[in-house]
Each structure stands twice: as structure tokens, then as C-alpha cells.
N, CA, C and O atoms as CSV, one atom per row, in Angstrom:
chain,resi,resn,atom,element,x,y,z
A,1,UNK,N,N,-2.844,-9.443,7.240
A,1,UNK,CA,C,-1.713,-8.655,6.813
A,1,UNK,C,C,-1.257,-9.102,5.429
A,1,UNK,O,O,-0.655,-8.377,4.637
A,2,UNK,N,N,-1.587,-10.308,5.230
A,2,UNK,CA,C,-0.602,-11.231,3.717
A,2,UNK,C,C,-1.618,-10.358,3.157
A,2,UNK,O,O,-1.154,-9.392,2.551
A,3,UNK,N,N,-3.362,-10.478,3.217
A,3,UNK,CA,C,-3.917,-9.940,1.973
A,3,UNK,C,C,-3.569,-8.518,1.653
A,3,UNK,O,O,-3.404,-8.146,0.492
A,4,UNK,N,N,-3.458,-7.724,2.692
A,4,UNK,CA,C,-3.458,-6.293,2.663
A,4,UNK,C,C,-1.869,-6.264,1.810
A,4,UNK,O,O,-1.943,-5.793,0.675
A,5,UNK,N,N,-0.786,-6.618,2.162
A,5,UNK,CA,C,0.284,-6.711,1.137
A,5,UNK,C,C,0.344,-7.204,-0.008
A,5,UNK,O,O,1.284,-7.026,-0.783
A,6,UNK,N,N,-0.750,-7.941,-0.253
A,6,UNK,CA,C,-0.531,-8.742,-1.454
A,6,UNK,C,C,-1.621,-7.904,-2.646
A,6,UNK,O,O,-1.592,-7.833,-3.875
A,7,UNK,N,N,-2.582,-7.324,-1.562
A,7,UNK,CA,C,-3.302,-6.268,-2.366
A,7,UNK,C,C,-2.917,-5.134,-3.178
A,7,UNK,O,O,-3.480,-4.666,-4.167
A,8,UNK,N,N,-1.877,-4.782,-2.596
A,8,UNK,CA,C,-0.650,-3.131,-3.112
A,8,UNK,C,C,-0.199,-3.399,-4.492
A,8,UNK,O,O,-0.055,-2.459,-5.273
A,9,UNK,N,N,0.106,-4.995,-4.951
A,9,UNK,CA,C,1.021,-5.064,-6.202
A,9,UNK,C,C,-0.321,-5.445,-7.004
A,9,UNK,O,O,-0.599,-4.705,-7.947
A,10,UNK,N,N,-0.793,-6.036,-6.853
A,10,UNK,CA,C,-2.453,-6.671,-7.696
A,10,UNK,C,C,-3.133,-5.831,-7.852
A,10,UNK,O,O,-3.809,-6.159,-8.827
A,11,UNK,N,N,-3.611,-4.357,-7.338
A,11,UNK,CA,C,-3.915,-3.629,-7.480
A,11,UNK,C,C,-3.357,-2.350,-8.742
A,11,UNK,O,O,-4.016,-1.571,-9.430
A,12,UNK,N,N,-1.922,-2.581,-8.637
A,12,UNK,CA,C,-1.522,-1.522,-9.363
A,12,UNK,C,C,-1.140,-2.835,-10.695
A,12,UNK,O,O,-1.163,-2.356,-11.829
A,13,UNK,N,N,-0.883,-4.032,-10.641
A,13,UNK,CA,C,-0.900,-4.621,-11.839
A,13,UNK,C,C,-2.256,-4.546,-12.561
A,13,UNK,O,O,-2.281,-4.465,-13.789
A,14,UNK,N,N,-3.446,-4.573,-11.790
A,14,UNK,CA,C,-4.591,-4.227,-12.684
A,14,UNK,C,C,-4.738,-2.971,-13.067
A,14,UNK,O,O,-5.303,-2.649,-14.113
A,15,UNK,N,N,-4.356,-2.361,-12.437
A,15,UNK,CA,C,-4.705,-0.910,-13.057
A,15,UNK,C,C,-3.862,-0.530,-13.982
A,15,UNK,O,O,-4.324,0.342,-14.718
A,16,UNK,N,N,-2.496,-0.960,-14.278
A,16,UNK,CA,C,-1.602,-0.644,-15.305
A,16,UNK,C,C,-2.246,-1.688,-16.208
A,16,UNK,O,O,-1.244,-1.862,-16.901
A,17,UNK,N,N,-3.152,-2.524,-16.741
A,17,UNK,CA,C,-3.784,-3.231,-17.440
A,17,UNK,C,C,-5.098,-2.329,-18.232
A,17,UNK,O,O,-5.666,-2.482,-19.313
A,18,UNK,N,N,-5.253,-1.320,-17.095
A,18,UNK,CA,C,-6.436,-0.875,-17.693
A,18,UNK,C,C,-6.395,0.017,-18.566
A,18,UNK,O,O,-5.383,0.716,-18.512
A,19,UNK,N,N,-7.246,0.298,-19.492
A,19,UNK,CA,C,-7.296,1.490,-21.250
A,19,UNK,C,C,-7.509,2.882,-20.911
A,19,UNK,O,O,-7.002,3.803,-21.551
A,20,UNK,N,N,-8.610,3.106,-19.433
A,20,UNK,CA,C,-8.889,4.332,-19.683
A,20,UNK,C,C,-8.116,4.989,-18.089
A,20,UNK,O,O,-7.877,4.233,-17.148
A,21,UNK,N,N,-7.878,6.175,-18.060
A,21,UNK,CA,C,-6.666,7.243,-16.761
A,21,UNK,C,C,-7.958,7.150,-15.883
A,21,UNK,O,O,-7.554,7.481,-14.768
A,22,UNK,N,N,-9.147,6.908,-15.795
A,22,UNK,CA,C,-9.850,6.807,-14.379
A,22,UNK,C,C,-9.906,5.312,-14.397
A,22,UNK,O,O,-10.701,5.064,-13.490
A,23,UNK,N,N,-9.552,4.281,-14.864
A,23,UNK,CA,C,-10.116,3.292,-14.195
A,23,UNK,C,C,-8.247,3.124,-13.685
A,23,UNK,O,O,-7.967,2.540,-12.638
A,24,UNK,N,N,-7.370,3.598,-14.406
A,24,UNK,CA,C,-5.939,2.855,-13.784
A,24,UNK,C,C,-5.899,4.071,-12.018
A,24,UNK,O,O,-5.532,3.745,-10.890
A,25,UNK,N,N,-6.356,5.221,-12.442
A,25,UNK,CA,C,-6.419,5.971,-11.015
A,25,UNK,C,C,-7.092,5.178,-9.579
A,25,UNK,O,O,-6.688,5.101,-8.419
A,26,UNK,N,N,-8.447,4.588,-10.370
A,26,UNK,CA,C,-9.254,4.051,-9.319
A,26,UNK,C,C,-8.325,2.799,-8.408
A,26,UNK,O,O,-8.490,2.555,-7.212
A,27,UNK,N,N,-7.279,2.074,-9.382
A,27,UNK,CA,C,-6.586,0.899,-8.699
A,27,UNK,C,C,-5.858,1.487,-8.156
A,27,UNK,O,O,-5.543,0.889,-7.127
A,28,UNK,N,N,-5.370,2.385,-8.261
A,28,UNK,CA,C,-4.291,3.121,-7.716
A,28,UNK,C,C,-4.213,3.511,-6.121
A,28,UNK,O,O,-3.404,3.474,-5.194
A,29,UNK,N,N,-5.560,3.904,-6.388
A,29,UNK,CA,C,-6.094,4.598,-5.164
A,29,UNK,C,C,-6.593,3.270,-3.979
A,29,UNK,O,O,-6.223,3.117,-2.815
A,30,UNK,N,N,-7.525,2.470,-4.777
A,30,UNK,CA,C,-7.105,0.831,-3.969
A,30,UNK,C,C,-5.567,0.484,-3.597
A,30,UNK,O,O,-5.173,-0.013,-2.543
A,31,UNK,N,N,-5.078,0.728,-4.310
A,31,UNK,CA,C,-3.497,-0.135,-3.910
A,31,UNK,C,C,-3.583,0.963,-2.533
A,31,UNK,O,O,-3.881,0.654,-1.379
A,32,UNK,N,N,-3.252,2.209,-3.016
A,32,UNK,CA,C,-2.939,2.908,-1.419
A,32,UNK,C,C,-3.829,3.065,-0.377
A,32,UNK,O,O,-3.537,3.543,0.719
A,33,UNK,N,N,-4.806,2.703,-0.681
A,33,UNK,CA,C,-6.069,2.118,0.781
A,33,UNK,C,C,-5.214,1.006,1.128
A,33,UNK,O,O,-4.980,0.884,2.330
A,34,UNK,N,N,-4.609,0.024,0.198
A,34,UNK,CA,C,-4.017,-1.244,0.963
A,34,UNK,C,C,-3.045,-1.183,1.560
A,34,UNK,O,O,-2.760,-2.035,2.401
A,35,UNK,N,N,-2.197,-0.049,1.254
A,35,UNK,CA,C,-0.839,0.318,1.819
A,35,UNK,C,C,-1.436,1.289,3.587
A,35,UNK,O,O,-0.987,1.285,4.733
A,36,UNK,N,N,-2.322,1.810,3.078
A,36,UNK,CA,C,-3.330,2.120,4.963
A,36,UNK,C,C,-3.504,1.101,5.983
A,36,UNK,O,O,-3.148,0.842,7.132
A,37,UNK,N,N,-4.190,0.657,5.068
A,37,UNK,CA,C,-4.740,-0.915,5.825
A,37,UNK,C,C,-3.521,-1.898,6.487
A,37,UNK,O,O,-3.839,-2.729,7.338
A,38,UNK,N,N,-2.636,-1.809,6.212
A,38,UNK,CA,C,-1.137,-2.588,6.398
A,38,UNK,C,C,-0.573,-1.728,7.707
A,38,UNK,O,O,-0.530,-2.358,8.764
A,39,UNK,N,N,-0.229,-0.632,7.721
A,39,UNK,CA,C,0.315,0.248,8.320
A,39,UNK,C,C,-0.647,0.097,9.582
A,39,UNK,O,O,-0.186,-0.079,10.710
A,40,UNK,N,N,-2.123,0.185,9.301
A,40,UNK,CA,C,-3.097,-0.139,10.781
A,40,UNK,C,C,-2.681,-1.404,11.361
A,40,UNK,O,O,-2.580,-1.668,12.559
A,41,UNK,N,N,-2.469,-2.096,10.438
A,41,UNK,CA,C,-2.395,-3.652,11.363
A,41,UNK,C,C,-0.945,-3.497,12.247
A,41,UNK,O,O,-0.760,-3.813,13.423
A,42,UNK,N,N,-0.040,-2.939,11.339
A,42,UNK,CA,C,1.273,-2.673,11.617
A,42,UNK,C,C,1.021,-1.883,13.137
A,42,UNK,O,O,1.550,-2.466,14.083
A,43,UNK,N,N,0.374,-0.795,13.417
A,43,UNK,CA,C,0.314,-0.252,14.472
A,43,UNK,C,C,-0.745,-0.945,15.437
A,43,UNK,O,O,-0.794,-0.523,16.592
A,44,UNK,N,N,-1.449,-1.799,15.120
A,44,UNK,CA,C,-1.609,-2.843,16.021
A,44,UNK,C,C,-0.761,-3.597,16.563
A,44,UNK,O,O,-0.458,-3.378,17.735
A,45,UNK,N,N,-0.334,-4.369,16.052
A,45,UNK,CA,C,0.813,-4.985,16.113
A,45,UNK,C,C,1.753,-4.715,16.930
A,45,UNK,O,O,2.121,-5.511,17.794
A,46,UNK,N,N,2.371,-3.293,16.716
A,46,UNK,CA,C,2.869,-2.408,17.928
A,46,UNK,C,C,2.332,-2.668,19.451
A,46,UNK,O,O,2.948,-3.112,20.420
A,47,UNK,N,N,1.337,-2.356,19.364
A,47,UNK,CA,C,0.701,-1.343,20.790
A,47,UNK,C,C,0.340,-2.850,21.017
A,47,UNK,O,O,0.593,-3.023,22.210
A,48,UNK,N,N,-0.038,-3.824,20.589
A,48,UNK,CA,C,0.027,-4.910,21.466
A,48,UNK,C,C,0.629,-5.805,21.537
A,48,UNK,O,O,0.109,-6.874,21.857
A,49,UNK,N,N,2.182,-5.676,21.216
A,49,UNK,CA,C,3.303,-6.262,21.642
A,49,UNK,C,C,3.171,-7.456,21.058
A,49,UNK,O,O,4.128,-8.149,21.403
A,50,UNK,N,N,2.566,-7.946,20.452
A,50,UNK,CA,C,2.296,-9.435,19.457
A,50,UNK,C,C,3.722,-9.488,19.090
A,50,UNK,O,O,4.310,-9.479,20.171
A,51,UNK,N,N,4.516,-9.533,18.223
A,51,UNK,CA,C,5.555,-8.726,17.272
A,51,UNK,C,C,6.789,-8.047,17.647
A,51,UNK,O,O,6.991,-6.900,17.248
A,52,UNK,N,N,7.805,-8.786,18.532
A,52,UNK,CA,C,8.767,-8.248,19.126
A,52,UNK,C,C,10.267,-8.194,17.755
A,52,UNK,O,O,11.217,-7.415,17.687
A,53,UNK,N,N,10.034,-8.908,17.210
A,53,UNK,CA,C,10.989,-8.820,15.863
A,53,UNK,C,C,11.028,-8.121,15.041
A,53,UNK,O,O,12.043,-8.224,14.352
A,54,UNK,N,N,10.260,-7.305,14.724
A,54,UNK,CA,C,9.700,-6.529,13.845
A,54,UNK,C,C,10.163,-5.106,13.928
A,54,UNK,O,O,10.016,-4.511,14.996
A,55,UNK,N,N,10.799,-4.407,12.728
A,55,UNK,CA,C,11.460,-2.809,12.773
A,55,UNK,C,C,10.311,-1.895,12.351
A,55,UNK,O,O,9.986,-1.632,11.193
A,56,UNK,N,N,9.810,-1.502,13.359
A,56,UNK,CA,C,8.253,-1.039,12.937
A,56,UNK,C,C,8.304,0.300,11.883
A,56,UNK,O,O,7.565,0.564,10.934
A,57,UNK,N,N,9.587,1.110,12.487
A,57,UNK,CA,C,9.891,2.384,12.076
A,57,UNK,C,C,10.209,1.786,10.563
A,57,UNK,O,O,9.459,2.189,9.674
A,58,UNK,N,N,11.077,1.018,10.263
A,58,UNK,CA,C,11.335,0.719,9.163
A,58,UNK,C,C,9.999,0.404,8.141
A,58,UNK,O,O,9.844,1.124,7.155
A,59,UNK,N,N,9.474,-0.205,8.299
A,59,UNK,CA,C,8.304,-1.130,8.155
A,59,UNK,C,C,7.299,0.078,7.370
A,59,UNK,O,O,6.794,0.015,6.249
A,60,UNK,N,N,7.197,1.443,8.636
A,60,UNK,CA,C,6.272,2.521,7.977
A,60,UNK,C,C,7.165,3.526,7.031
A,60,UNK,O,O,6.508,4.232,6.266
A,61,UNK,N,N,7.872,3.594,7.018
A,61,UNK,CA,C,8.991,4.486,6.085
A,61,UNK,C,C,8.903,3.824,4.996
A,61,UNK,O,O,8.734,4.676,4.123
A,62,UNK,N,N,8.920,2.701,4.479
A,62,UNK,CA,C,8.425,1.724,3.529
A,62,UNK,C,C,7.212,1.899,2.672
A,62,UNK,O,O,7.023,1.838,1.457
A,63,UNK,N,N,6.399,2.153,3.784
A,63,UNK,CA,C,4.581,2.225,3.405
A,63,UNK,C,C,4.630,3.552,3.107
A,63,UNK,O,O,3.976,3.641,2.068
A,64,UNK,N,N,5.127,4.932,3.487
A,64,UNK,CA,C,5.404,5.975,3.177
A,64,UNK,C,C,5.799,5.906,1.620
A,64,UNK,O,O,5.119,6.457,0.755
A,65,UNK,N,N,6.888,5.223,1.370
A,65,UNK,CA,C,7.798,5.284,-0.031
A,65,UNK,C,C,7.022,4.978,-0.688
A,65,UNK,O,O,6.681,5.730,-1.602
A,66,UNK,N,N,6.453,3.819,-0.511
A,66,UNK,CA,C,5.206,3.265,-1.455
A,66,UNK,C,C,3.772,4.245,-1.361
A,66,UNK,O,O,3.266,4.231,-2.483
A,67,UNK,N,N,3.185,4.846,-0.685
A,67,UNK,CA,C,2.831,5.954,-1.179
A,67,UNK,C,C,2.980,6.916,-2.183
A,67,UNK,O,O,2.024,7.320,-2.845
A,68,UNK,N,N,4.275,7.351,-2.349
A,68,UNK,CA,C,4.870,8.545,-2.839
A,68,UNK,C,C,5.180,7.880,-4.071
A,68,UNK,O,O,5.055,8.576,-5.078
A,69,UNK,N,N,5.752,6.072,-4.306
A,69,UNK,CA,C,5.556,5.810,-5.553
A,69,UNK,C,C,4.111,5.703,-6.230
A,69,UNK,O,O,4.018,6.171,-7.365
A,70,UNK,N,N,2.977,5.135,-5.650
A,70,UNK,CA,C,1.712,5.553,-6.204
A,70,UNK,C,C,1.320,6.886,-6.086
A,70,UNK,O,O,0.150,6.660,-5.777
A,71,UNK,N,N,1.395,8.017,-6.094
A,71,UNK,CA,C,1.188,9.076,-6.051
A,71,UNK,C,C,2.166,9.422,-7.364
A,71,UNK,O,O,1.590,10.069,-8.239
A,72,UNK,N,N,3.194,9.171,-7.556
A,72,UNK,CA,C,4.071,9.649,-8.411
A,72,UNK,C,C,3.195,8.930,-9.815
A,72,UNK,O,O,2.868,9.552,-10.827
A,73,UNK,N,N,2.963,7.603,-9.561
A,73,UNK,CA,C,1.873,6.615,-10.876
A,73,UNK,C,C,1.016,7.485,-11.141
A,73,UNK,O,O,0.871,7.906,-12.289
A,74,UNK,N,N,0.258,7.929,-10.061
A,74,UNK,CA,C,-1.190,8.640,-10.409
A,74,UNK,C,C,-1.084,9.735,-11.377
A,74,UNK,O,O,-1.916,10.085,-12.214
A,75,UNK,N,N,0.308,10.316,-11.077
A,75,UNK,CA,C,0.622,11.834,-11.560
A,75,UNK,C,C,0.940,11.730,-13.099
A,75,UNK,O,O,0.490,12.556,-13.893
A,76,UNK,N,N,1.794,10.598,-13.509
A,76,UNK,CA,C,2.014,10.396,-14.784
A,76,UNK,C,C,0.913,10.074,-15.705
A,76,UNK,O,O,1.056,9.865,-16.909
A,77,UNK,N,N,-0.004,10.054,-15.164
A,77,UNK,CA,C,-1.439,9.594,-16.100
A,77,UNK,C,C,-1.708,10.648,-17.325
A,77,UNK,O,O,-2.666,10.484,-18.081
């Protein structure tokens, strides 16, 4: 779960590094595979009760937002 979160910001810091609108798209599109990948574990996590502390609803409304902010990145290219 740490890598898959830690992947979302490293991803879009490299790609805002990069010169040309397909290679900053391509991180982009990594960051939000990582924001997938999080949300799966997240619904693991769920369904097998590991994780009783945890505001799950909150948690994906989050991963949603962060979507819609990389999507909004992609768009400004």
C-alpha cells in the first residue's frame, strides 16, 4: 500500500519534469494506475476485515478526487 501511495506523487513529480506532453501524459497515466492499485488493496482490506479503523468511504472519495485532479493535469497539456 506505502508503494502504491507513494507512487501517485513520484509519478506526477516526474512527469511535470518532463519536456515533451506525451512523456508528462504517460506519468500521469502511471500516477492514476497507482491511485487503482491503492483503491484494490483498499477494497481488500475491506472484505477481509484486516482494517477495522479505517473510513473506507472516505479513503475512496479521496482516490476519486485524485483522479479528477490528474485528469484535470492531463487536460491542461
Amino acid at each position: 500500500m506505502r508503494r502504491a501511495g507513494l507512487s501517485i506523487p513520484n509519478n506526477i513529480a516526474e512527469g511535470a519534469g518532463r519536456n515533451t506532453l506525451r512523456d508528462r501524459a504517460n506519468f500521469y497515466t502511471i500516477a492514476k494506475g497507482s491511485v487503482y492499485e491503492s483503491v484494490n488493496i483498499l477494497k481488500l482490506l475491506e472484505r477481509l476485515k484486516i482494517e477495522n479503523d479505517i473510513d473506507f468511504n472516505d479513503l475512496y472519495n479521496r482516490a476519486e478526487e485524485i483522479c479528477r485532479m490528474l485528469y484535470g493535469l492531463s487536460q491542461r497539456m
